[in-house]
DRENLOLUM-999795 format. One record per residue: residue number from 1; x, y, z of N, C-alpha, C in turn; residue in three letters. Coordinates in steps of 0.02 Angstrom, whole numbers, plus 50000, padded with zeros to 5 digits. Atoms other than C-alpha are relative to their C-alpha. Layout:
N
(NUM,(X,Y,Z),(X,Y,Z),(X,Y,Z),"Ala");
...
REM end
This chain:
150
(1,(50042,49941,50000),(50000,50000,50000),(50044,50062,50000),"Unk");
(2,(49973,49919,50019),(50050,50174,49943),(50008,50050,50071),"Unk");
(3,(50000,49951,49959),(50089,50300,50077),(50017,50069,49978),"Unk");
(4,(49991,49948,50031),(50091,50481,50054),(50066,50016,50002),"Unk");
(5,(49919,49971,49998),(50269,50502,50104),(50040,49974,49936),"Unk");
(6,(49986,50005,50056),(50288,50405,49937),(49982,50039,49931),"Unk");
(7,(50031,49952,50035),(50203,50547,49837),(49947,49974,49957),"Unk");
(8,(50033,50048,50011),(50088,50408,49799),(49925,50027,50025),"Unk");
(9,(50074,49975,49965),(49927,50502,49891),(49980,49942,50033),"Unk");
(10,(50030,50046,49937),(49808,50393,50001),(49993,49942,49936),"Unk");
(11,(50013,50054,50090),(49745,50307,49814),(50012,50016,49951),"Unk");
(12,(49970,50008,50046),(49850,50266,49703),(49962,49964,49941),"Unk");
(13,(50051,50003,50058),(49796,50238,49531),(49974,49935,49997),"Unk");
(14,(50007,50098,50007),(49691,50102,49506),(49985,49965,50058),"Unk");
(15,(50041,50027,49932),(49637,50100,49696),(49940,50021,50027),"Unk");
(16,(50061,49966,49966),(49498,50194,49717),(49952,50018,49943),"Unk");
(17,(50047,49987,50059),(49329,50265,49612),(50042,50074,49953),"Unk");
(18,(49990,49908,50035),(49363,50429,49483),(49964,50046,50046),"Unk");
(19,(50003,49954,49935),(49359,50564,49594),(50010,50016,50035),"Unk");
(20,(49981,50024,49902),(49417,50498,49761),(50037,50066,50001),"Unk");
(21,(49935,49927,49986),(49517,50648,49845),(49959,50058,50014),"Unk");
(22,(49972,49944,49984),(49520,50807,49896),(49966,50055,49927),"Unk");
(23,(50015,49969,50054),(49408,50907,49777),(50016,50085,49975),"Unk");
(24,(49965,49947,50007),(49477,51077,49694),(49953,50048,50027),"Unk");
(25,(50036,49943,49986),(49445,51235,49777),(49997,50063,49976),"Unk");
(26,(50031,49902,50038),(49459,51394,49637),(49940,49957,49955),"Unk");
(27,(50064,50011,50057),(49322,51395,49542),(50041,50004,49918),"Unk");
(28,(49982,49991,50088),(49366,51398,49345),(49964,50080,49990),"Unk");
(29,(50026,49926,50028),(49352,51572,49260),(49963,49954,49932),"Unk");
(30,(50057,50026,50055),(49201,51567,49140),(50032,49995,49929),"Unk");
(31,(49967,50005,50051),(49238,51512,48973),(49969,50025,49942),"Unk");
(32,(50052,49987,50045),(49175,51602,48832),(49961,49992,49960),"Unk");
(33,(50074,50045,50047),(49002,51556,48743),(50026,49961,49941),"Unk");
(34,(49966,50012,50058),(49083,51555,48583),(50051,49924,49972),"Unk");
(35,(49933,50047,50012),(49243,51436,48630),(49955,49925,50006),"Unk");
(36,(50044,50058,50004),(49087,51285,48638),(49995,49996,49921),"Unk");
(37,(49997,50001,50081),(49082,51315,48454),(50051,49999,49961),"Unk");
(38,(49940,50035,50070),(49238,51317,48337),(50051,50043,50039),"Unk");
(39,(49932,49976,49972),(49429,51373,48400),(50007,50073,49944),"Unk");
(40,(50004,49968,50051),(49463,51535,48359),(50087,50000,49988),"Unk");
(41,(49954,50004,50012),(49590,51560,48236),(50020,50061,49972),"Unk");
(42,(49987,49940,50025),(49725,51699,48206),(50003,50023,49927),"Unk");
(43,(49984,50008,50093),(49701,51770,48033),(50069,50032,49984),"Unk");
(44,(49913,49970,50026),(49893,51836,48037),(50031,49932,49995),"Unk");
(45,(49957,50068,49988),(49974,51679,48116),(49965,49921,49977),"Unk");
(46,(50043,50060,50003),(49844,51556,48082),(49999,49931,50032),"Unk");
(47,(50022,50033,49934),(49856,51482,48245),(49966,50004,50035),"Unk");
(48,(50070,49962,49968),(49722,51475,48361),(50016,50026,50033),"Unk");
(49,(49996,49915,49966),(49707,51624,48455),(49994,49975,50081),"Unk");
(50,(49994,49985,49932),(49742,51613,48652),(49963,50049,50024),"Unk");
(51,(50023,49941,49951),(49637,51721,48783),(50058,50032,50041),"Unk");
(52,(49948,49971,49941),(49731,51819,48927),(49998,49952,50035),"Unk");
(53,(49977,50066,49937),(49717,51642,49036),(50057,49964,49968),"Unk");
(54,(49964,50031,50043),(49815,51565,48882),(49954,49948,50010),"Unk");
(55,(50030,50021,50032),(49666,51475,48835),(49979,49998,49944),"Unk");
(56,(50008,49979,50078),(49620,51410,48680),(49912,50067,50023),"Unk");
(57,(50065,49935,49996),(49487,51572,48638),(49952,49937,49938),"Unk");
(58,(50036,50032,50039),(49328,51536,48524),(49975,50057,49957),"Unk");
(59,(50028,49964,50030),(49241,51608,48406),(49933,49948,49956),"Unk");
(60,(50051,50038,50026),(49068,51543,48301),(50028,49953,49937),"Unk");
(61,(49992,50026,50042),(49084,51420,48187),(49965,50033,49933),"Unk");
(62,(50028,49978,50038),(48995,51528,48055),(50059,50054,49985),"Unk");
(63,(49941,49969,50000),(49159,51651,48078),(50054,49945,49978),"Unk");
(64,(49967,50052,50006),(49265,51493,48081),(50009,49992,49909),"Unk");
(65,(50046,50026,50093),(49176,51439,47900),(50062,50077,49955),"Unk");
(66,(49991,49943,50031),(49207,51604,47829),(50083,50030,50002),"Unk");
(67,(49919,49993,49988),(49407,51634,47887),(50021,49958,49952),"Unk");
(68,(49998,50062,50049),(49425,51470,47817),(50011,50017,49920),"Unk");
(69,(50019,49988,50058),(49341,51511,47654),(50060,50061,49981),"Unk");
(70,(49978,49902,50012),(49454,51697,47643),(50084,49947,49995),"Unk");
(71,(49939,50041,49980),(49624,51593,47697),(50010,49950,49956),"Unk");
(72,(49989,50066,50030),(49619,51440,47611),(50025,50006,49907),"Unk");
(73,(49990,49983,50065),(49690,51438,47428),(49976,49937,49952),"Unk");
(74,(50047,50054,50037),(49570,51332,47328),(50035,49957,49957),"Unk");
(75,(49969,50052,50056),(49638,51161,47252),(50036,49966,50059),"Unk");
(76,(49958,50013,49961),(49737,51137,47402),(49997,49967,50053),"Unk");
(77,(50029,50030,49945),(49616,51064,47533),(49994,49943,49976),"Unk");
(78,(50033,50064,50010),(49544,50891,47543),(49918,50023,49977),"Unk");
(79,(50058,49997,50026),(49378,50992,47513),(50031,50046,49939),"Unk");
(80,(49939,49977,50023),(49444,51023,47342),(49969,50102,49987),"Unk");
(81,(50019,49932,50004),(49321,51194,47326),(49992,50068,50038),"Unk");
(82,(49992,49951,49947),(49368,51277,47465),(50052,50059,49996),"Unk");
(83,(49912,49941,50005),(49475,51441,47466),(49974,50023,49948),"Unk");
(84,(49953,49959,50045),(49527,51582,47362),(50021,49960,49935),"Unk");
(85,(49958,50006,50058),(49595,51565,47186),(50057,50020,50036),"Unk");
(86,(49934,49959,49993),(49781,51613,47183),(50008,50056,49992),"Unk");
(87,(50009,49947,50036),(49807,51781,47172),(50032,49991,49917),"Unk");
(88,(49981,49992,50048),(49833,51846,47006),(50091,50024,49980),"Unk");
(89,(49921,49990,50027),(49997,51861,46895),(49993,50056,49989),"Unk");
(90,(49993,49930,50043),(49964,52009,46816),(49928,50051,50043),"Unk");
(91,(50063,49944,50003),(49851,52172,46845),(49974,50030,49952),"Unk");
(92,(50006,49974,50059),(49744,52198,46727),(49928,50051,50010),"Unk");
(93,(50050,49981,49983),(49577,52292,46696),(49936,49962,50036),"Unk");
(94,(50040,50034,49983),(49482,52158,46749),(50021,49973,50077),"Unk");
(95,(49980,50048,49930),(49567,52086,46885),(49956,50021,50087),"Unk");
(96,(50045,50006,49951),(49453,52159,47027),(49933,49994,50006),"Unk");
(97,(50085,50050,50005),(49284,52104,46957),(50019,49908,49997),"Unk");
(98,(49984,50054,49972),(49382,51951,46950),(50000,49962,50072),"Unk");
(99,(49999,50008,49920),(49434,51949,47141),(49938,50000,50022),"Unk");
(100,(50069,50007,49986),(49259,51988,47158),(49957,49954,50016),"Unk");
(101,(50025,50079,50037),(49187,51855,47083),(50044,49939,50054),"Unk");
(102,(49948,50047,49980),(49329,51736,47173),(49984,50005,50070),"Unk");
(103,(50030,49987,49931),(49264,51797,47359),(49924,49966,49997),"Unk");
(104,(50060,50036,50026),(49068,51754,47269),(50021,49916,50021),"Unk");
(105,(49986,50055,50024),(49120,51601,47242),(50033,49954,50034),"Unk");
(106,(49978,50027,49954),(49209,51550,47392),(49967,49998,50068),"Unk");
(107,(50041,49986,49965),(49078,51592,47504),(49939,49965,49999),"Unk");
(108,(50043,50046,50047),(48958,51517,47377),(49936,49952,50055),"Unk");
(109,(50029,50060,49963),(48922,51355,47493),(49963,50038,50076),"Unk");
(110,(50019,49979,49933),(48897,51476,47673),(49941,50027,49959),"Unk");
(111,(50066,49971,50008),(48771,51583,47588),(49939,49959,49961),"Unk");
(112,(50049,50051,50021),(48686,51431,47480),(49948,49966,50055),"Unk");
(113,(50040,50055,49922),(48655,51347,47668),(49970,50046,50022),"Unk");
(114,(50010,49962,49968),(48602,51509,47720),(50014,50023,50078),"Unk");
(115,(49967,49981,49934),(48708,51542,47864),(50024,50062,49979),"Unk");
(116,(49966,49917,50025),(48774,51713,47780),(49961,50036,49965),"Unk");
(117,(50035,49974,50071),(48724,51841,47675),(50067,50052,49986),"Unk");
(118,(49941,49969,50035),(48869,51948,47581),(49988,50091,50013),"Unk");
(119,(50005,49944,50013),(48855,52135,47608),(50037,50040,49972),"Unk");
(120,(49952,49993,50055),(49002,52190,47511),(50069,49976,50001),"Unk");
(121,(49933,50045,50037),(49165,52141,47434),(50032,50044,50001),"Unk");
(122,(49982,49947,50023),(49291,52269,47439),(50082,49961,49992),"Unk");
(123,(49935,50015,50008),(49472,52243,47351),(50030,50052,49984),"Unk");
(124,(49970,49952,49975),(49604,52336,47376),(50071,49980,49950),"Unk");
(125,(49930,50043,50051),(49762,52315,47234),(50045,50062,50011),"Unk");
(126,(49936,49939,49971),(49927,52427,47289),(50075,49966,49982),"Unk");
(127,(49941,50044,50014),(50069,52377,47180),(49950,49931,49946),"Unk");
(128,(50025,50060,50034),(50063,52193,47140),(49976,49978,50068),"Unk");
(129,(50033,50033,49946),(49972,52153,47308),(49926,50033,49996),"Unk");
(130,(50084,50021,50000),(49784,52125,47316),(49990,49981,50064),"Unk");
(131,(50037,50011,49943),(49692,52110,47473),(49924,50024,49995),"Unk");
(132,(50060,49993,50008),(49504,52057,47463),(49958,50014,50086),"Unk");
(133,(50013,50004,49923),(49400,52105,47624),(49890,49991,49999),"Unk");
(134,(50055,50010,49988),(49221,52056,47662),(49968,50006,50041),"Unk");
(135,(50029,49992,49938),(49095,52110,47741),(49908,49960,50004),"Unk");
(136,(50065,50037,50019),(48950,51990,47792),(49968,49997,50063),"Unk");
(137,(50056,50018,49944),(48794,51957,47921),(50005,49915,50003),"Unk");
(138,(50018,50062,49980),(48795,51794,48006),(49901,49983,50025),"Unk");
(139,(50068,49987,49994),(48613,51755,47990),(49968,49948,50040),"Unk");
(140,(50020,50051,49935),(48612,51624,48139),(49991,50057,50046),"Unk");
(141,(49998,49982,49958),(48672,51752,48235),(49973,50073,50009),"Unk");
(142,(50010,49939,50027),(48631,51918,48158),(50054,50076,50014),"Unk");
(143,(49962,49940,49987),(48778,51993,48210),(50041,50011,49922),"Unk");
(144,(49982,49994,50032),(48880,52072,48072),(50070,50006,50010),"Unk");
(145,(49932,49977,49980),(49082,52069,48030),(50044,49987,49947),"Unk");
(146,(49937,49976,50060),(49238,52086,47921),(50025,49940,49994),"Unk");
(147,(49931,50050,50003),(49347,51965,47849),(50036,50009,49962),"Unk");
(148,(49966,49990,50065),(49503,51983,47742),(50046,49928,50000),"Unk");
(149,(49961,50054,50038),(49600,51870,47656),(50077,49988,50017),"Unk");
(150,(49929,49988,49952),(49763,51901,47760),(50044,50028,49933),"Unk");
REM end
């Protein structure tokens, strides 16, 4: 038999029910609504995002969806229609009804299910860099919010 002076506690594993012991006394800080739904993830680092406890944080899976969709460079997933085109080689006159279209179209599946609705598309070309940014209503939740394409 285990003794505590063996750092063994009173029951050692495998001697007693789940539970046995000495039950904790802080309470847990609340965890936010959100983090029950999808991890949130950074759209710089595209790691998930830590709180100030250094918990994973959350965010809706309808945000989740939609990062995803902005981030992802289409051809490249296992879902193969997910993502972005590549950006473009060239700048031409067309190229931001293109991008346009290429945000449409990657979104496509959230607003088909009707979990979204699109309120505009705005791209932004400076140089040879393009950055598409979106702005849409989550229509689970009805809140509204931004996403860009990092």
């Amino acid at each position: 038999m285990a003794t505590s002076t063996l750092g063994a506690g009173l029951a050692p594993a495998g001697t007693s029910i789940a539970g046995f012991g000495t039950p904790a006394t802080a309470d847990a800080p609340p965890v936010p609504a959100a983090a029950a739904e999808a991890r949130k993830i950074d759209p710089v680092t595209k790691d998930y995002a830590l709180d100030s406890l250094d918990r994973i944080d959350g965010m809706s899976g309808t945000s989740q969806r939609v990062l995803l969709a902005m981030s992802t460079v289409r051809d490249s997933a296992v879902q193969r229609d997910l993502g972005l085109g590549a950006p473009p080689d060239r700048i031409v006159s067309t190229t931001r009804v293109e991008l346009e279209d290429d945000v449409r179209r990657a979104l496509s599946a959230l607003v088909r299910d009707g979990a979204i609705s699109i309120r505009s598309i705005d791209v932004t070309i400076a140089g040879s860099r393009v950055q598409r940014r979106v702005r849409w209503t989550d229509l689970l939740t009805g809140t509204d919010e931004v996403t860009t394409d990092g």
